[in-house]
Each structure stands twice: as structure tokens, then as C-alpha cells.
C-alpha positions as CSV (number, residue, x, y, z in Angstrom):
1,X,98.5,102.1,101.5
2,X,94.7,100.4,101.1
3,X,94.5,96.8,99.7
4,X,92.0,97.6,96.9
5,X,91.7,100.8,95.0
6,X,88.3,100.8,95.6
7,X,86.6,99.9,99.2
8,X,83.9,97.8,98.7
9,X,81.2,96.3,101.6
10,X,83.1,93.3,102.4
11,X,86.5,95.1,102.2
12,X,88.9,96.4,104.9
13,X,88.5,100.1,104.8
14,X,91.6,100.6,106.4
15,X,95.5,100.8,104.9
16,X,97.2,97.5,104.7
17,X,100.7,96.9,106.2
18,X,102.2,94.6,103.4
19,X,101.0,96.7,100.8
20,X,102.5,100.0,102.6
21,X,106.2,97.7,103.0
22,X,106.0,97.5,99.5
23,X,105.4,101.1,98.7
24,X,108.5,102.2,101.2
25,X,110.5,99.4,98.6
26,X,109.6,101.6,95.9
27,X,110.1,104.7,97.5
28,X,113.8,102.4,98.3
29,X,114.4,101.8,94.3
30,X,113.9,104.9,93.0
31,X,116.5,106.7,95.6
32,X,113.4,107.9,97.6
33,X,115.2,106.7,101.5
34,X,112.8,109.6,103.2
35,X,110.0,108.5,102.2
36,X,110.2,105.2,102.0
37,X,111.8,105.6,106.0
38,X,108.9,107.7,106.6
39,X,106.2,105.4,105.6
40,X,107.8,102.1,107.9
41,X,108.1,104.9,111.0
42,X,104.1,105.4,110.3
43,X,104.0,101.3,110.5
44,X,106.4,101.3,113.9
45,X,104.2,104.5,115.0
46,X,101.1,101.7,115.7
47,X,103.3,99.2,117.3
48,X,102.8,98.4,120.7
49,X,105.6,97.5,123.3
50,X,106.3,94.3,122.0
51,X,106.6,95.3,118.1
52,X,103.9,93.3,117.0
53,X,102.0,94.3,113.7
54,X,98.4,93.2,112.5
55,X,97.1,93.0,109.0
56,X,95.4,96.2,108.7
57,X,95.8,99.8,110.6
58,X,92.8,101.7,111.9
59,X,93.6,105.1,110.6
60,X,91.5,106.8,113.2
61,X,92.9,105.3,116.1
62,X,96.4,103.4,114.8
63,X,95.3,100.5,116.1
64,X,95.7,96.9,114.5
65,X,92.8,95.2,112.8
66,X,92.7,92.0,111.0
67,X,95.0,89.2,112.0
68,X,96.9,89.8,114.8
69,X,100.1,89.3,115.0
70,X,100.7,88.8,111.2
71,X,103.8,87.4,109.8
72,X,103.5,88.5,106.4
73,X,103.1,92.3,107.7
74,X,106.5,91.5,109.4
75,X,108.0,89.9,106.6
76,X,107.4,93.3,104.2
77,X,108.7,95.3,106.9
78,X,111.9,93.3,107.3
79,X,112.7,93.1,103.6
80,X,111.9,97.2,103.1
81,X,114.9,97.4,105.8
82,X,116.9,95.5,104.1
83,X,116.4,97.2,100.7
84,X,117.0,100.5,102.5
85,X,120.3,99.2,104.3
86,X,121.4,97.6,100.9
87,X,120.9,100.6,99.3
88,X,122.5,103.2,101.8
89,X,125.9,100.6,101.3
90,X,127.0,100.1,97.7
């Protein structure tokens, strides 16, 4: 999921990792587990040994950009999980 809805010059062109967390949370509230599964195995899919994620994801080569490693990014993805696991147990 990009940052802006519009790339400018100065602008990442490249999907952002907190802002793709969030959409799998939506996908999460409105009963959508696949998808919102889907888009944090895309996130894990760039994720070197270590587990590490950056800011931003080059979409040509899955590689990080931006800050590296980036707690935020991991934050997102850690609270998408929960919301999934909540969700899966009520």
C-alpha cells in the first residue's frame, strides 16, 4: 500500500509497510482473514533471515528502502497479528 495517493518528486515511489499493516487490519475487521493474511505474507515475503523490515518495499526487487530496520513497520505488523488472532478466538 503507497504512502500518498499520488507520487510526487520528493516522494517514495514505493508501497509503505505501516500503511500495508493497516490495510491487512481492515481486511481483519471486516471478516476479510485471507486477505489481510495475504498482504502481511507479501511483507514477510521481503524479509531477510533475521526478520527485519524497512520503511518502504522496492516493488521490483522486494528489497527494503528507507529506514532500516524500522520499528514502526514492526509495530503494524505485530498489532495486524494480533487483530487476526483476536479475531479467529471469540
Amino acid at each position: 500500500m503507497y504512502r500518498y495517493k499520488l507520487q510526487e518528486k520528493d516522494r517514495p515511489n514505493h508501497p509503505f509497510v505501516l500503511c500495508s499493516s493497516w490495510l491487512s487490519r481492515v481486511y481483519t475487521l471486516l471478516g476479510r482473514q485471507e486477505d489481510a493474511l495475504a498482504v502481511l505474507e507479501k511483507i514477510a515475503d521481503s524479509c531477510g533471515p533475521l526478520k527485519l523490515l524497512g520503511e518502504n518495499i522496492d516493488s521490483k526487487n522486494s528489497m527494503f528502502l528507507g529506514n532500516f530496520p524500522q520499528g514502526f513497520a514492526h509495530a503494524g505488523v505485530v498489532m495486524a497479528l494480533k487483530d487476526i488472532y483476536d479475531k479467529a478466538n471469540k
